[in-house]
C-alpha positions as CSV (number, residue, x, y, z in Angstrom):
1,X,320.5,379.7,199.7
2,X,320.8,378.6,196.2
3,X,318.8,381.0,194.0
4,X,316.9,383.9,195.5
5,X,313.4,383.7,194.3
6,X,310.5,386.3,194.5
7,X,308.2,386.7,197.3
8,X,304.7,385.8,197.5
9,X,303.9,389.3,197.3
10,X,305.8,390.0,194.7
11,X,304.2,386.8,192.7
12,X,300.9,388.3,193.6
13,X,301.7,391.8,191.9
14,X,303.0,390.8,189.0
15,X,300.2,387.8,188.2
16,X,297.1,389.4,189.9
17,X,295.5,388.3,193.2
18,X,292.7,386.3,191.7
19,X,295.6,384.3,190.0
20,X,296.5,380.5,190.6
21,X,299.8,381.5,190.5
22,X,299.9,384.0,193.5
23,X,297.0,382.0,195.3
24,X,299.8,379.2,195.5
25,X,302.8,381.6,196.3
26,X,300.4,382.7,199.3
27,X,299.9,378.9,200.6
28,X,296.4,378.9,199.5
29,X,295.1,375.4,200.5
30,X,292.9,375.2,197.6
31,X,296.0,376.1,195.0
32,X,298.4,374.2,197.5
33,X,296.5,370.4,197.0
34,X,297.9,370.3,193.5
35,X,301.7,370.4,194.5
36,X,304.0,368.2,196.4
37,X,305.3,371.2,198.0
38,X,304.7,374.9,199.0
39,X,306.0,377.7,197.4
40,X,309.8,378.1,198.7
41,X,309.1,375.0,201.2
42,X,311.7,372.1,201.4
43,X,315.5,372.0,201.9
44,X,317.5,370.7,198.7
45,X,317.8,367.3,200.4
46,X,314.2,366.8,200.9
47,X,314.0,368.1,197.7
48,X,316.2,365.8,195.5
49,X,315.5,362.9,198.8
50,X,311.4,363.3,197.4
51,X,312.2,363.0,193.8
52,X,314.7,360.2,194.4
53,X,311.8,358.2,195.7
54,X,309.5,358.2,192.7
55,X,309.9,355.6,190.0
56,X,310.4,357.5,186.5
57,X,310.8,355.5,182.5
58,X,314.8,356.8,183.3
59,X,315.7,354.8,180.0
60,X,313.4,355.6,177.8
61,X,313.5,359.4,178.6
62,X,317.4,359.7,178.4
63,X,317.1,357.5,175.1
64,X,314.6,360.4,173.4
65,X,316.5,363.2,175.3
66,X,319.9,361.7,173.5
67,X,318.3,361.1,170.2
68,X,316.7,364.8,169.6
69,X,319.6,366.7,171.5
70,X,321.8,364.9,168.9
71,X,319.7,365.8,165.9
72,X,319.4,369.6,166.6
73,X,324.3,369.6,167.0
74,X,324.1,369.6,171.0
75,X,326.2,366.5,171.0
76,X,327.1,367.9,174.7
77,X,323.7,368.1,175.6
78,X,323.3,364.3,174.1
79,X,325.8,363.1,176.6
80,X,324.3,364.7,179.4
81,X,321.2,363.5,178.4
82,X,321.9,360.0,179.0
83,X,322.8,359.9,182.5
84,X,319.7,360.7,183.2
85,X,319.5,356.9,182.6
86,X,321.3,356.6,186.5
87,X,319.2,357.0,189.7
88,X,321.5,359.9,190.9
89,X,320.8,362.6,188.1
90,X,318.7,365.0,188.5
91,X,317.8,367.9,186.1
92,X,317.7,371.7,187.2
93,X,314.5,373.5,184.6
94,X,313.7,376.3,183.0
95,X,311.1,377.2,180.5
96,X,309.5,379.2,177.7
97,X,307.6,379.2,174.6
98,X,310.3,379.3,171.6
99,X,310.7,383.0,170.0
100,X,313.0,384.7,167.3
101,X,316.2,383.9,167.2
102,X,315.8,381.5,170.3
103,X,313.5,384.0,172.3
104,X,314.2,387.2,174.2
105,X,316.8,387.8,176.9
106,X,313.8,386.4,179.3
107,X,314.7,383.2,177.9
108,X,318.5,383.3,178.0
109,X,318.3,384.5,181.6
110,X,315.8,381.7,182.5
111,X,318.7,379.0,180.8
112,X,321.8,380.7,182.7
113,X,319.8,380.5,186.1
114,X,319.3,376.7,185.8
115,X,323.0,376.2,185.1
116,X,324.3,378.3,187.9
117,X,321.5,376.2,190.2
118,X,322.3,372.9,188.3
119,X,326.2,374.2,189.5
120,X,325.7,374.5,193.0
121,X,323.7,371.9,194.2
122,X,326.0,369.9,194.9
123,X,327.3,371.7,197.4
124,X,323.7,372.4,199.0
125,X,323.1,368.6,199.5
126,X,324.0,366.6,202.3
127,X,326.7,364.0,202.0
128,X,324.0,361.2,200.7
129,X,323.9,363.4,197.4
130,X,327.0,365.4,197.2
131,X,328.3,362.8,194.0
132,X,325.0,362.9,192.0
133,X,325.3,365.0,189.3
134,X,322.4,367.8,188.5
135,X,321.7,368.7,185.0
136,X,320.2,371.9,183.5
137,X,317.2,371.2,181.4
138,X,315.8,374.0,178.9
139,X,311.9,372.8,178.4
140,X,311.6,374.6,175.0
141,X,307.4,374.9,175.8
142,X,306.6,374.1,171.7
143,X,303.0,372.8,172.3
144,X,302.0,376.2,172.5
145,X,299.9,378.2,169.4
146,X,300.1,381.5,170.6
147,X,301.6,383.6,167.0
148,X,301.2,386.4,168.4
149,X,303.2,386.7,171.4
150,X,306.5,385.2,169.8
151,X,306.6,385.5,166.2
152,X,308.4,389.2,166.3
153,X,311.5,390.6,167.3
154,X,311.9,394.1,167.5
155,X,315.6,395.0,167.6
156,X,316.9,399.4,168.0
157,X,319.3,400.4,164.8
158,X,322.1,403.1,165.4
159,X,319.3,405.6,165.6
160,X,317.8,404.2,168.2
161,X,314.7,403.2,165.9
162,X,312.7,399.7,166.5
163,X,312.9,397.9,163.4
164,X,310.7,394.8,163.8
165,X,311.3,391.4,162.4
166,X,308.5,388.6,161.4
167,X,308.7,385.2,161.7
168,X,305.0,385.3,160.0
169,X,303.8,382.4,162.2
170,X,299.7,381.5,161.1
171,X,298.1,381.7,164.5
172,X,296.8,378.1,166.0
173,X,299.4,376.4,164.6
174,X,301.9,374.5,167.8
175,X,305.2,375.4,167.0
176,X,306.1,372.0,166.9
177,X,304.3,372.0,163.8
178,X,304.9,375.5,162.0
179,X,307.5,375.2,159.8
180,X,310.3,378.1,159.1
181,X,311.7,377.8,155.3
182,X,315.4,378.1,154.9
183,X,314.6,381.4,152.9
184,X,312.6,382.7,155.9
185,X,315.3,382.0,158.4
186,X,317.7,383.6,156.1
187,X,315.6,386.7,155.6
188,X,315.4,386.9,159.2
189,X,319.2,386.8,159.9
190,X,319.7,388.9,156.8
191,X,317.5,391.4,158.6
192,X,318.9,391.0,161.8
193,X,322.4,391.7,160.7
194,X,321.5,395.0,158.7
195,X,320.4,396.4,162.0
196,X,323.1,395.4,164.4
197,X,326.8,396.8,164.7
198,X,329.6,394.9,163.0
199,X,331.3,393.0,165.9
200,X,333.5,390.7,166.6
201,X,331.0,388.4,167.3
202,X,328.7,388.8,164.3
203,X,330.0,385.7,162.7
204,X,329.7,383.1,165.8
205,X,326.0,384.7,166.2
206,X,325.2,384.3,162.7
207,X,326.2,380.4,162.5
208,X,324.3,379.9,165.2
209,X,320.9,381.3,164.4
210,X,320.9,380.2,160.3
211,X,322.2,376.2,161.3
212,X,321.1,374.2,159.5
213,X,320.8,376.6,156.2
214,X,319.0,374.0,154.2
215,X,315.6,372.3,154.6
216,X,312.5,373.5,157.0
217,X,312.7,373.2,160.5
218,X,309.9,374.2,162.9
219,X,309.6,376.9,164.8
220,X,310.2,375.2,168.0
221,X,313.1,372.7,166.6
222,X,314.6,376.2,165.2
223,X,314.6,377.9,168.7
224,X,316.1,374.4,170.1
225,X,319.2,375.3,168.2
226,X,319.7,378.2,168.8
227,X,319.8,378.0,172.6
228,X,321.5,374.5,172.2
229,X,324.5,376.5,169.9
230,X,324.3,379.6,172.4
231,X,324.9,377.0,175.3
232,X,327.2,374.5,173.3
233,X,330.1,374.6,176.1
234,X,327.8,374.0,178.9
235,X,325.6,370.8,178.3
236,X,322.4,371.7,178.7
237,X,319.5,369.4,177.9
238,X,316.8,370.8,175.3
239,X,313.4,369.2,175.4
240,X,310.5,369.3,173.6
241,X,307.4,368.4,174.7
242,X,306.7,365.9,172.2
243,X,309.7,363.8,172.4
244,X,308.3,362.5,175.6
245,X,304.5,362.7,175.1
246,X,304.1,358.9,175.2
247,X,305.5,358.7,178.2
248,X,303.3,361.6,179.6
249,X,299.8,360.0,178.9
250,X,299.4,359.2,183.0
251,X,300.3,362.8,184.0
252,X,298.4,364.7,181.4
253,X,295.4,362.0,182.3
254,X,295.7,362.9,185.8
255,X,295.2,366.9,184.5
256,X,292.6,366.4,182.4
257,X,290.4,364.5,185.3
258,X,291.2,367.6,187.6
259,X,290.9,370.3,185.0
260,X,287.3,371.4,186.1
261,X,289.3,372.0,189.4
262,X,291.3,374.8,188.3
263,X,289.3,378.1,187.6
């Protein structure tokens, strides 16, 4: 087994019974027409065998994966990026919304499970796809408008105290779009760093969530660094969704003709 993953039941707890989510975990038929697969179904062979199959823009997409992990200093991630051009890469991804500071420990657990994955698959193919290489993928989910659920960080001071830091994000604004000043990403750190203990580390974590220092960046760009710095030695692959939303126009087409499907 490669990852363990959460039970249907489990699904259904968390999400609600009514939910789309759980009512595909169970193996609903009317949540199950929508997917390739079942929830947990498949070996990794049939898996990567499946996606193998399909014909993908390989080219264009590891030419904008390149070009943006090079602009936000993941010159690592850059490289991985373009061997997605080759029909034997495949990428391993996780997902959220951006957040403060590159988002919660949610997020950075989400990033580390997709390279440990992205690590053993290799190992979990059969011999036809033991020499492709699998690449963890960080779909930084920027489209989204939702202010009020990322725009904070609380962090405890020595007394145990929540001190809460603003990003003061306008709601309905896609953080692809909201920009962060370099005074604003300043004040944040600033604020940060009055909170937390003096560590050895405090300098490494500060370069990583003030780069660049000078001009706006976006909200969602901002969060790209951060994980892409935090991840620097690995080679993960950040990815907005807009870098590639020309070459999404058939899939989100195919959405919008079904969306009266989904309730």
């Amino acid at each position: 087994m490669i990852a363990e993953s959460i039970s249907s039941a489990e699904v259904e707890s968390s999400a609600g019974p009514k939910s789309f989510g759980a009512a595909y975990a169970r193996g609903d038929a009317d949540a199950r027409r929508f997917f390739r697969r079942g929830y947990g179904d498949d070996s990794v062979s049939a898996v990567v065998r499946d996606v193998a199959s399909r014909s993908y823009p390989r080219k264009e997409i590891a030419g904008a994966l390149s070009v943006y992990n090079e602009r936000i200093g993941n010159p690592a991630g850059a490289a991985a990026a373009r061997s997605f051009e080759s029909a034997e890469t495949f990428a391993v991804i996780a997902g959220q919304q951006p957040g403060v500071f590159g988002g919660g420990l949610l997020t950075l657990f989400k990033i580390a499970s997709a390279v440990s994955v992205a690590g053993r698959l290799p190992d979990a193919a059969t011999s036809r796809w033991e020499n492709s290489r699998f690449i963890p993928v960080f779909w930084n989910a920027s489209e989204d408008s939702d202010a009020g659920e990322v725009r904070t960080a609380y962090v405890p001071d020595g007394e145990g105290r929540l001190v809460k830091i603003d990003a003061g994000l306008a709601d309905g604004v896609s953080f692809d779009r909201a920009v962060v000043s370099p005074a604003a990403r300043v004040a944040m750190v600033d604020g940060l760093f009055r909170v937390l203990r003096e560590t050895k580390f405090g300098a490494d974590l500060r370069r990583a969530l003030e780069v660049p220092t000078e001009g706006d960046l976006t909200f969602g760009e901002w969060t790209s660094r951060a994980v892409a710095y935090a991840f620097r030695e690995i080679g993960i692959v950040v990815v907005e969704p807009f870098m590639i939303r020309d070459l999404m126009r058939e899939t989100v087409r195919r959405i919008a003709a079904r969306a009266g499907e989904i309730r």
